[in-house]
RODO-2510 file (C-alpha; in nm, 4 decimals, decimal comma):
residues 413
     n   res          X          Y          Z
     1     x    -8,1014     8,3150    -0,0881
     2     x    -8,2037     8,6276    -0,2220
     3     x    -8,6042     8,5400    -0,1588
     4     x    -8,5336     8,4837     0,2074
     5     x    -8,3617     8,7894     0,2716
     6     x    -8,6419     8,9717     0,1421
     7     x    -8,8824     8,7851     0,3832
     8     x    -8,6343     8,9050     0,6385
     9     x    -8,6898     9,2677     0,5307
    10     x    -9,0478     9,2773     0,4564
    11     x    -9,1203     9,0889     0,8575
    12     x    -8,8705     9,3526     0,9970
    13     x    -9,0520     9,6556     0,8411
    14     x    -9,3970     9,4834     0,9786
    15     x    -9,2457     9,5270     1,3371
    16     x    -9,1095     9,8561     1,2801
    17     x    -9,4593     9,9605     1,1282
    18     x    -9,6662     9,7892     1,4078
    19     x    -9,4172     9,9435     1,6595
    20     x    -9,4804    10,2432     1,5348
    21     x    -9,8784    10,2057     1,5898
    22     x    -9,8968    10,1860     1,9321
    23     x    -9,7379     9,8224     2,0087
    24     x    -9,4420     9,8002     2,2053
    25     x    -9,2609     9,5382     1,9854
    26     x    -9,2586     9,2639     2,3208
    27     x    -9,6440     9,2726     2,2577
    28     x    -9,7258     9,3477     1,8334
    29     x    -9,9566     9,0823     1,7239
    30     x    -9,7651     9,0540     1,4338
    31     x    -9,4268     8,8875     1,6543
    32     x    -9,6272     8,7527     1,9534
    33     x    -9,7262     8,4342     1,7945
    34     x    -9,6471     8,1387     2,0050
    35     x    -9,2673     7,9943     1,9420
    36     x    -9,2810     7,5520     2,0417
    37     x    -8,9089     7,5803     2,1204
    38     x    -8,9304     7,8996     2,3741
    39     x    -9,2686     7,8158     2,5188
    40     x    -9,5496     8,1375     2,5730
    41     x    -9,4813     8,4244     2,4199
    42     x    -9,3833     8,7585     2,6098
    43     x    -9,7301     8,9026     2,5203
    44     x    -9,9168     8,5863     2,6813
    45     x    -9,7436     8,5767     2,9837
    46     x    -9,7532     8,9666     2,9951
    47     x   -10,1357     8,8674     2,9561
    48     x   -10,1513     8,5946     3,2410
    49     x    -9,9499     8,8064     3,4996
    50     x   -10,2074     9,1230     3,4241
    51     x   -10,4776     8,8696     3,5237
    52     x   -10,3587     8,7644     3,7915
    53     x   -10,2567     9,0802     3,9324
    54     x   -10,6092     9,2246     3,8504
    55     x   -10,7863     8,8794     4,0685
    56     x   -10,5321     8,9448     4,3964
    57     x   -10,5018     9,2768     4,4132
    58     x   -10,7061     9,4830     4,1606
    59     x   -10,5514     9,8110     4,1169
    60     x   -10,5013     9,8787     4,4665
    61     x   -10,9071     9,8883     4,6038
    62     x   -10,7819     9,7608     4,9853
    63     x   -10,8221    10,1158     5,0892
    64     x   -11,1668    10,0730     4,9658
    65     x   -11,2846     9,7416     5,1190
    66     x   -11,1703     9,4856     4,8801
    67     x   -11,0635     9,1806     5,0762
    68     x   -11,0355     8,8199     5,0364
    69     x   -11,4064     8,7569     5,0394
    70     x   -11,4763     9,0172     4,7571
    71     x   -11,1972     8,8706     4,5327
    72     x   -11,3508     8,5171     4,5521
    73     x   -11,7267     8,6714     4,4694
    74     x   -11,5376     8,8568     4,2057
    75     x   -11,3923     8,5330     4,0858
    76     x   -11,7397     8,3364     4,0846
    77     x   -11,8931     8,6358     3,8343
    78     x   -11,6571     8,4570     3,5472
    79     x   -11,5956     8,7874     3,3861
    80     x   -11,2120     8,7349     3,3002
    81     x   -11,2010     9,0452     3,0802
    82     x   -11,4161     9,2714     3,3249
    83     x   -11,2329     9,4257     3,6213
    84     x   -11,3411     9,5157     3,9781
    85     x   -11,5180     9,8987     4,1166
    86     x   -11,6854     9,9753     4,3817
    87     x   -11,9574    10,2285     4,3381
    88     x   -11,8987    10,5180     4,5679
    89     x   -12,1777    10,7803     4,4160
    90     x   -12,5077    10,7422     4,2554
    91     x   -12,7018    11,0223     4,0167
    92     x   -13,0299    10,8200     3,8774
    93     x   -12,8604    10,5451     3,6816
    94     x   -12,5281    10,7270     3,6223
    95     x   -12,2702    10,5862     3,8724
    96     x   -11,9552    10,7295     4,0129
    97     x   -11,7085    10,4194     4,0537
    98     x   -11,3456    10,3678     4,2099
    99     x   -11,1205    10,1258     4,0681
   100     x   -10,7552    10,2746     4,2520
   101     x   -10,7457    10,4779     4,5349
   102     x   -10,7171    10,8045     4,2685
   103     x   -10,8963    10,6856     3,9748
   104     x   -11,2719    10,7396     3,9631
   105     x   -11,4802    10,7349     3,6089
   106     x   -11,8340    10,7617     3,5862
   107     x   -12,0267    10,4576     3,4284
   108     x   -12,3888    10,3164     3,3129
   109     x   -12,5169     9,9508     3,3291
   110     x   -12,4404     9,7688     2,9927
   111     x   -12,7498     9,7063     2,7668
   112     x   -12,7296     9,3808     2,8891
   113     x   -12,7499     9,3830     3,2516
   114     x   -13,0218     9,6426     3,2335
   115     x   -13,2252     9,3408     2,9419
   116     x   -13,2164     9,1109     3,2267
   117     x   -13,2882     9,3344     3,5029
   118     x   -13,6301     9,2578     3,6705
   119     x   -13,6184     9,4874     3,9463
   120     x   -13,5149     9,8150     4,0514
   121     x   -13,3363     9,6576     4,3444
   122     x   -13,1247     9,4330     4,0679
   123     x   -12,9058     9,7768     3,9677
   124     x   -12,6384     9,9039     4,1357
   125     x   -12,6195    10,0729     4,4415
   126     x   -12,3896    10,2865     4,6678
   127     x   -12,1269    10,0182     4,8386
   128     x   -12,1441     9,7744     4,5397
   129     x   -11,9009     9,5539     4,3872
   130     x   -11,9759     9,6052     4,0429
   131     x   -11,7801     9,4200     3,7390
   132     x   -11,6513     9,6932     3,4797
   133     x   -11,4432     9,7438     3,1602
   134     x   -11,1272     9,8383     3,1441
   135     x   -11,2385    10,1868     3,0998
   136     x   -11,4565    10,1886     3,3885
   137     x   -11,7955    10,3240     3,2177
   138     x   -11,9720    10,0323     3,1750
   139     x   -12,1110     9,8526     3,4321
   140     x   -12,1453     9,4324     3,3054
   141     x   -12,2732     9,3024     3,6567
   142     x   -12,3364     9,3306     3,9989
   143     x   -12,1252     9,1340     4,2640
   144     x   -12,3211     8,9508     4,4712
   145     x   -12,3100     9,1269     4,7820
   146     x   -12,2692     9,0206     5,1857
   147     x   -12,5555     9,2433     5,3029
   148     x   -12,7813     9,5134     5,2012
   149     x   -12,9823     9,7910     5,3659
   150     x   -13,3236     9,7914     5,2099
   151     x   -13,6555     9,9634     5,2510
   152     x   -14,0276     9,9493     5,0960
   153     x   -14,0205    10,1984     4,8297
   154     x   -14,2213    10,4728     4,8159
   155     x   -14,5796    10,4570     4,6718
   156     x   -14,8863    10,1695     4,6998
   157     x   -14,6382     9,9025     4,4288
   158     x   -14,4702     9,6240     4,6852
   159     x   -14,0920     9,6800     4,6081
   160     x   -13,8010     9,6771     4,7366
   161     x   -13,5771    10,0192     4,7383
   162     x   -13,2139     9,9723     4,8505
   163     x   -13,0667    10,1996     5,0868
   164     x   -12,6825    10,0738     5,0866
   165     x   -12,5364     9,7543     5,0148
   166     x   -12,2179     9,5550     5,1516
   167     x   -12,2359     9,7633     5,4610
   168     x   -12,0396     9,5883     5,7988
   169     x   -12,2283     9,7947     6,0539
   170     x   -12,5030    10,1140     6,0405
   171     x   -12,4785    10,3805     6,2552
   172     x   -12,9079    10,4898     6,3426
   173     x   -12,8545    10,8740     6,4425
   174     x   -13,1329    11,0638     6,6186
   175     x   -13,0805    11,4104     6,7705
   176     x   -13,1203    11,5453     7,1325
   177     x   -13,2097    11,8718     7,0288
   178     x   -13,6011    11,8001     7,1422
   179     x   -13,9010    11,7635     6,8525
   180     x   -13,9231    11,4896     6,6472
   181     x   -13,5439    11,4418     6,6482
   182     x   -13,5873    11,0826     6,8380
   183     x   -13,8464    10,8387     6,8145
   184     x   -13,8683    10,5304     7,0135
   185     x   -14,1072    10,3624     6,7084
   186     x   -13,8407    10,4562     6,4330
   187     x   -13,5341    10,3405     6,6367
   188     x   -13,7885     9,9864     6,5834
   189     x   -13,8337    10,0068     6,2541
   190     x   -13,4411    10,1232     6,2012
   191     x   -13,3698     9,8098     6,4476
   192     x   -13,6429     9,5656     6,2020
   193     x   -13,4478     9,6501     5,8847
   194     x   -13,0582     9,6801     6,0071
   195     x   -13,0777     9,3088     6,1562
   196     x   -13,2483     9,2197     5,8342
   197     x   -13,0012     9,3733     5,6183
   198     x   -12,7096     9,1086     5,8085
   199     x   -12,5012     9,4784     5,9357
   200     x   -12,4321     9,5261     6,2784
   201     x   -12,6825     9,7876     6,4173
   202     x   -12,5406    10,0883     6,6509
   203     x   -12,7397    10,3369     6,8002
   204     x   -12,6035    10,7023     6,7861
   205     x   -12,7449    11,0219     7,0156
   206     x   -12,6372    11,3204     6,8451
   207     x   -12,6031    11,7003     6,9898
   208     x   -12,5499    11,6214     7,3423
   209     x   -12,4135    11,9884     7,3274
   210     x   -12,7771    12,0878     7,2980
   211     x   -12,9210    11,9378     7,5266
   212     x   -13,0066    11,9476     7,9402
   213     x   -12,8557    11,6553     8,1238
   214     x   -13,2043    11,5275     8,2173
   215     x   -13,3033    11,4978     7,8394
   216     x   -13,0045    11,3179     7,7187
   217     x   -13,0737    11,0709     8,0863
   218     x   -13,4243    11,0465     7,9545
   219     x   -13,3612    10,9970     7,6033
   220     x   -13,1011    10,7127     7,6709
   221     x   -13,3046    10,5534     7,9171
   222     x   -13,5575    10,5162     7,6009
   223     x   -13,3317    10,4251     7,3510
   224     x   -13,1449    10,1249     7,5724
   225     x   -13,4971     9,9763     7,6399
   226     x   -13,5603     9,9788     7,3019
   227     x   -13,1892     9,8878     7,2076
   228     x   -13,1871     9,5582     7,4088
   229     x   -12,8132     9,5277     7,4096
   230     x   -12,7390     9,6395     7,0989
   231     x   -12,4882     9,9105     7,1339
   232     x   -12,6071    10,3441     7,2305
   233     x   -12,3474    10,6002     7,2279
   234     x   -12,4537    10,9620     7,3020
   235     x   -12,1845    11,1933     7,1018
   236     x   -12,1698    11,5261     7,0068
   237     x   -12,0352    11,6060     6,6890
   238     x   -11,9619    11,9661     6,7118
   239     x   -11,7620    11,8865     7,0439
   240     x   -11,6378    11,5570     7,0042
   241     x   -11,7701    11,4414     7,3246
   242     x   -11,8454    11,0158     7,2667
   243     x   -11,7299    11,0034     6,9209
   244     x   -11,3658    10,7797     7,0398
   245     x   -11,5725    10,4830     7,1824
   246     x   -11,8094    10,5112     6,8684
   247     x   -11,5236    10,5151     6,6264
   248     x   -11,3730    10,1790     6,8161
   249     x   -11,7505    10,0109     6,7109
   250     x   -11,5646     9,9502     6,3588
   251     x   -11,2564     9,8743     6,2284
   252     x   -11,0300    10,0145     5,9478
   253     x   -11,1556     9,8359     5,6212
   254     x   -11,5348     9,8390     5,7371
   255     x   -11,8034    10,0222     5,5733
   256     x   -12,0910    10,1724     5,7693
   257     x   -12,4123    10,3344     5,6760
   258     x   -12,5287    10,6585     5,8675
   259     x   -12,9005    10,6513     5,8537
   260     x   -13,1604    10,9084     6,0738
   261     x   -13,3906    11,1864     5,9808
   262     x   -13,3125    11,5229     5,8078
   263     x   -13,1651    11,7471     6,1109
   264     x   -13,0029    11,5049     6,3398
   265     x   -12,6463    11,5508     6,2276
   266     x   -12,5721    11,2999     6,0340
   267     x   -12,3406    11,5476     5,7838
   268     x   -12,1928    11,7172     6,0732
   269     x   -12,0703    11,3787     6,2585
   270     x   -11,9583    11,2332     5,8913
   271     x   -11,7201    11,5934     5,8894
   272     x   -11,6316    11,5132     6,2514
   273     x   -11,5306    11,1411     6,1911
   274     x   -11,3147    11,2452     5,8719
   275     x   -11,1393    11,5387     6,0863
   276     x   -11,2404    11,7957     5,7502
   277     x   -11,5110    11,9321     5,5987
   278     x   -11,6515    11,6790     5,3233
   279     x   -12,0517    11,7592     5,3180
   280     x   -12,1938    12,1208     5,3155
   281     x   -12,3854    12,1770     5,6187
   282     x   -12,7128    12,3448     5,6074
   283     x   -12,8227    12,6184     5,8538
   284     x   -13,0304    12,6198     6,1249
   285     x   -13,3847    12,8391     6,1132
   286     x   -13,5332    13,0073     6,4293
   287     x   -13,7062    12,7077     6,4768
   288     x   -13,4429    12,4746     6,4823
   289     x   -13,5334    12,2736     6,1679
   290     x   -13,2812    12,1790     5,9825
   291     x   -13,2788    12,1590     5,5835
   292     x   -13,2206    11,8666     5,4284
   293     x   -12,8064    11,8791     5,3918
   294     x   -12,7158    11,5563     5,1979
   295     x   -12,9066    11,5060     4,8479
   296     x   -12,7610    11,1980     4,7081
   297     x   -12,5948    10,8815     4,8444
   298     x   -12,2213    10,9284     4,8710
   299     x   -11,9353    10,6671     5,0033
   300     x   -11,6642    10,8593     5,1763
   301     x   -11,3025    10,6765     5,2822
   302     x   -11,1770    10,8742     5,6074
   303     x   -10,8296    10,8911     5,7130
   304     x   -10,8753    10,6155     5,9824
   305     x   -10,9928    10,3544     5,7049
   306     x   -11,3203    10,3570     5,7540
   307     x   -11,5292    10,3864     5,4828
   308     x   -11,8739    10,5668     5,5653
   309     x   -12,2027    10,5920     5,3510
   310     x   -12,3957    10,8965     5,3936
   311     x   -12,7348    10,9289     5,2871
   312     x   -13,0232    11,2216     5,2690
   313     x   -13,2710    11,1701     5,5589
   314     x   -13,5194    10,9960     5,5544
   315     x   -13,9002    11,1062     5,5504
   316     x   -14,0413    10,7720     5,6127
   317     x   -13,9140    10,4259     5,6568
   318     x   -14,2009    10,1473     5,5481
   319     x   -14,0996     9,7888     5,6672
   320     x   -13,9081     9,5849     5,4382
   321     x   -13,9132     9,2421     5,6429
   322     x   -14,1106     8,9498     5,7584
   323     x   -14,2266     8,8500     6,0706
   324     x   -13,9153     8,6923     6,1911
   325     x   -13,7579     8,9801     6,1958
   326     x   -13,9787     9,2238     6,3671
   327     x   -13,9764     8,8998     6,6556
   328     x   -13,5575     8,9553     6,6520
   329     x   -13,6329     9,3260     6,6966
   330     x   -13,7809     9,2616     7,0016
   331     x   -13,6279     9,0120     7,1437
   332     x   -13,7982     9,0592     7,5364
   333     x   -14,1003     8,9543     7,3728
   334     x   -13,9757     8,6771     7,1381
   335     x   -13,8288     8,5853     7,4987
   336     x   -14,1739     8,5330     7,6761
   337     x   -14,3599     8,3475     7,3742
   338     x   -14,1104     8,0552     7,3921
   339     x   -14,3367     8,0077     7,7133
   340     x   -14,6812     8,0406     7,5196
   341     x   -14,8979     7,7079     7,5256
   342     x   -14,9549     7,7457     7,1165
   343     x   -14,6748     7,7805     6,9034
   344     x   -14,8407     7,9554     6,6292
   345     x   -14,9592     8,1975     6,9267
   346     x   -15,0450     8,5336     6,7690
   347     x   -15,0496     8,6960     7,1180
   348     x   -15,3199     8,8557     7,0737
   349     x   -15,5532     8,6589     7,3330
   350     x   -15,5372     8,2862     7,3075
   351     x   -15,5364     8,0712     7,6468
   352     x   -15,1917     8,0135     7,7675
   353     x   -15,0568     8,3362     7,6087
   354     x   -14,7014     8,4081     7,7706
   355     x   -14,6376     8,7628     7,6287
   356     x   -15,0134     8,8628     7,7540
   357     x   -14,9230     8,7692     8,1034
   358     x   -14,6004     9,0115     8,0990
   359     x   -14,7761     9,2358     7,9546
   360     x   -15,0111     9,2097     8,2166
   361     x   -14,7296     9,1714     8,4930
   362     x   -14,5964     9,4974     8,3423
   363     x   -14,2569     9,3298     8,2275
   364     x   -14,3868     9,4620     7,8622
   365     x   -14,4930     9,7829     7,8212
   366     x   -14,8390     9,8663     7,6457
   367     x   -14,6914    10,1047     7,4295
   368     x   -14,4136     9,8355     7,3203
   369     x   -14,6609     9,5649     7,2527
   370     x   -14,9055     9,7741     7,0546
   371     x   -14,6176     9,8895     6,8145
   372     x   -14,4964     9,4988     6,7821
   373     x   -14,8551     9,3876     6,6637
   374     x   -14,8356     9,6986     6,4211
   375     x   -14,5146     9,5629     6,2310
   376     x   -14,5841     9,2441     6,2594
   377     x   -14,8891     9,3052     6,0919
   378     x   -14,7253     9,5294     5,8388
   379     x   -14,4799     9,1959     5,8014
   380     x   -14,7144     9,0482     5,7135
   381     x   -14,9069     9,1675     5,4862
   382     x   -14,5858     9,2117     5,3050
   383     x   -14,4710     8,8713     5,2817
   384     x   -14,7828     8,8159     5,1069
   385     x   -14,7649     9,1191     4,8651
   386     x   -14,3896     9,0261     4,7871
   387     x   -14,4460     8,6879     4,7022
   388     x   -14,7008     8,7424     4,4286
   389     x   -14,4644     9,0223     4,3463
   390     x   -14,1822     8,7459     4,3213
   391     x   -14,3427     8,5258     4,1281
   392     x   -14,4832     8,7628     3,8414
   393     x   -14,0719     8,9059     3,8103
   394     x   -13,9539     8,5556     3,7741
   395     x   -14,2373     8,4762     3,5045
   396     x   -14,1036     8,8395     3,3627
   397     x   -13,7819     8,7378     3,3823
   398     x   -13,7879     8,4035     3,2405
   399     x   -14,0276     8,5759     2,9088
   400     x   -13,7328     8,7552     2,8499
   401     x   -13,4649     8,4902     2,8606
   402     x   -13,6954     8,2751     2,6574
   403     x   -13,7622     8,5193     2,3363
   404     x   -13,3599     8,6255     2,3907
   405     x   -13,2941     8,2768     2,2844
   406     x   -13,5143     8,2408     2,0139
   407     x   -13,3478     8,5350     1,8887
   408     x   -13,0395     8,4087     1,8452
   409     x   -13,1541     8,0685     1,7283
   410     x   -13,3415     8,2938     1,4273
   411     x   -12,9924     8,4557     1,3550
   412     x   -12,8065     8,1653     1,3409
   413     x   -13,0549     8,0104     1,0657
***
């Protein structure tokens, strides 16, 4: 009798000293041990319903774009003790991530994921899903994501540089302020990547407050030729003028990208759609060129729901496509080849040619066709630098798998 009293004492003075530790006594290892008669512990179903809270509705990310689709990519990652952040800010390969409306940690990629990454374009990136600890500063993978914005880098070496990813719709804002604030041969290449990329593309004409009536007639006359359907809204940020019917081009829960040169407004219309002041603007010279105003890639959630993606302007925008998509770019004269006698017609003066007869007719403009042969060119030559590119990162990446594995056969001998 006496010896199991004292085994009485001694396990109540291991619950009062785990308690003590840090453990509420519901969850101390020492008392959570499975009991036949009561069925799961209180610390494995406190276990189960954490999961399953964490799967359908991670710490509250709805206000930043986590929907039904994201949760089932989350669930394919298997990563039952990782949790779910979106990466809203990006510093070099330090990353600013959300996990609750309020809670934001910085992170790096595990020494894992960055082992096994073969590309620049495999880390993360402003509008990623990302797969995290519990503390939220380690990144363990990427979700795979629904679309993603994506340029040739910079420099001779064929790769890919991503712009934004998971992005439902990019607004492409030029200025019409006069200079080099619009181009009809960007709005193309914009167009080229955006419909790549699987986001909606908009068109956006900024500073209608500085312009004649004539030049914004002019300048949208351009832009819908080029457009061909897809959606141009001429706004003013500094009024307001437009920016209601470019606002109701998205929905609460979408993400979009603003993309357009340095000077065009693309900070001042991101303070306009959030109602405050979220980027510092920079002044205006004599000359009316602009400084560059936005330095890194920021994701911004505005009191409508909308979640927005600003980043710095761009310099240069090299073509990161193939020839299909520079054809759905221009889809007047993908619409007069269907009528060309060759199917492999290059357009570019074989019998029967469709496109050279509009062009001839004037139905295509000069100007227009000259730039099409230019990217599709530029496509290709591409396509055939990115898949010998391909190729030697898959042999890279399988090297590294392979001596990984040896490694770990050696330890276990």
């Amino acid at each position: 009798m006496r010896n199991d009293q004292d085994k009485q004492n001694r396990s109540g003075r291991r619950r009062r000293v785990s308690s003590r530790a840090g453990y509420p006594p519901a969850l101390d290892p020492a008392v959570s041990a499975r009991d036949d008669s009561t069925g799961p512990s209180i610390a494995h179903r406190y276990r189960l319903r954490t999961a399953k809270m964490r799967n359908d509705n991670p710490h509250g990310l709805v206000p930043w774009g986590w929907n039904a689709a994201v949760a089932t990519r989350f669930a394919e990652t298997g990563s039952p003790d990782g949790i779910p952040a979106r990466v809203i800010m990006q510093e070099r390969h330090v990353y600013t991530i959300v996990r609750a409306p309020q809670i934001e940690s910085r992170a790096r990629v595990a020494g894992a994921f960055e082992y096994r990454a073969a590309t620049p374009s495999d880390y993360p990136m402003v509008g990623d899903w990302v797969v995290v600890d519990v503390e939220g500063t380690v990144v363990h993978a990427v979700i795979p994501r629904f679309s993603v914005l994506s340029r040739h880098g910079a420099g001779d070496e064929t790769i890919e540089q991503v712009i934004a990813a998971n992005i439902d719709a990019v607004f492409m804002v030029f200025g019409l302020d006069g200079g080099r604030a619009f181009s009809v041969g960007l709005l193309e290449r914009l167009i080229t990547i955006v419909r790549r990329s699987g986001a909606r593309p908009i068109v956006v004409l900024n500073k209608s407050d500085s312009a004649e009536p004539e030049t914004i007639a002019q300048i949208g006359r351009e832009a819908e030729l080029v457009a061909q359907g897809i959606p141009v809204h001429v706004v003013s940020a500094k009024s307001g003028h437009g920016l209601d019917s470019l606002v109701a081009e998205v929905v609460s829960g979408e993400t979009v990208c603003l993309v357009g040169k340095s000077g065009v407004g693309k900070s001042s219309l991101l303070n306009a759609l959030a109602g405050t002041r979220l980027e510092r603007e920079g002044e205006l010279r004599a000359d009316m060129q602009g400084r560059h105003t936005t330095t890194h890639k920021g994701l911004y959630r505005l009191p409508s729901g909308i979640l927005v993606i600003d980043v710095p302007g761009i310099r240069e925008l090299q073509l990161w496509g193939d020839e299909w998509d520079v054809a759905d770019s221009f889809p007047d004269i993908a619409a007069a080849a269907v009528a060309c006698r060759f199917n492999d017609c290059s357009h570019t003066g074989e019998p029967g040619c469709a496109v050279q007869e509009a062009l001839a007719d004037g139905v295509i403009s000069a100007d227009r066709y000259d730039r099409y042969l230019d990217l599709q060119r530029e496509a290709a030559f591409l396509r055939r630098q990115t898949d010998r590119r391909a190729r030697e990162d898959e042999r890279r990446k399988w090297m590294r798998i392979t001596r990984e594995q040896r490694m770990k056969k050696g330890a276990r001998r």
